[in-house]
Residue, then its C-alpha position, 0 to 999 in steps of 0.5 A: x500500500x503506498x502512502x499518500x503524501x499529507x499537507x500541512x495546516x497552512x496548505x489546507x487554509x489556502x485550500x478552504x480560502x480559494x475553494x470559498x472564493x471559487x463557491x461565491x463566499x464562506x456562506x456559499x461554500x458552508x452551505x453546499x458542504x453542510x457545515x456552518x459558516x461560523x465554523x468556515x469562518x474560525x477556521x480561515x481566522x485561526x480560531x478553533x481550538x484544540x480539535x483543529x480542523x472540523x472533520x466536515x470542513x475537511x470532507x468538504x475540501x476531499x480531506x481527513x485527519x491523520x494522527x497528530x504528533x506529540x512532544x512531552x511537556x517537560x522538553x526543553x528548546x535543545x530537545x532534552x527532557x528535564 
């Protein structure tokens, strides 16, 4: 099975960004997706949370999520734990 090559939150930003323009607007694209224009619009601004991205956002856009990394809270910026 090969793996198929992820994106990063940014690319997925400018995907949501055009795809909105492309549909006439957030509200436009919300509507045709199922999701709601607040959720569109947070998303675009930065403002959503802990859970990231919102899995009908991403189905919209032909997207899923894939597990996210974790890193332990007691590292310090050379890497070392302390």
């Amino acid at each position: 099975m090969s793996r198929r090559p992820s994106i990063g939150e940014a690319e997925v930003l400018v995907r949501l960004e055009a795809a909105c323009r492309s549909a006439g607007g957030q509200r436009a694209w919300a509507r045709r997706h199922g999701v709601s224009q607040t959720a569109v619009s947070e998303v675009i601004r930065g403002i959503r949370g802990e859970h990231g991205i919102p899995p009908g956002i991403l189905a919209g856009l032909g997207l899923r999520a894939v597990a996210r990394a974790y890193e332990s809270a007691n590292a310090t910026e050379s890497g070392k734990e302390r």
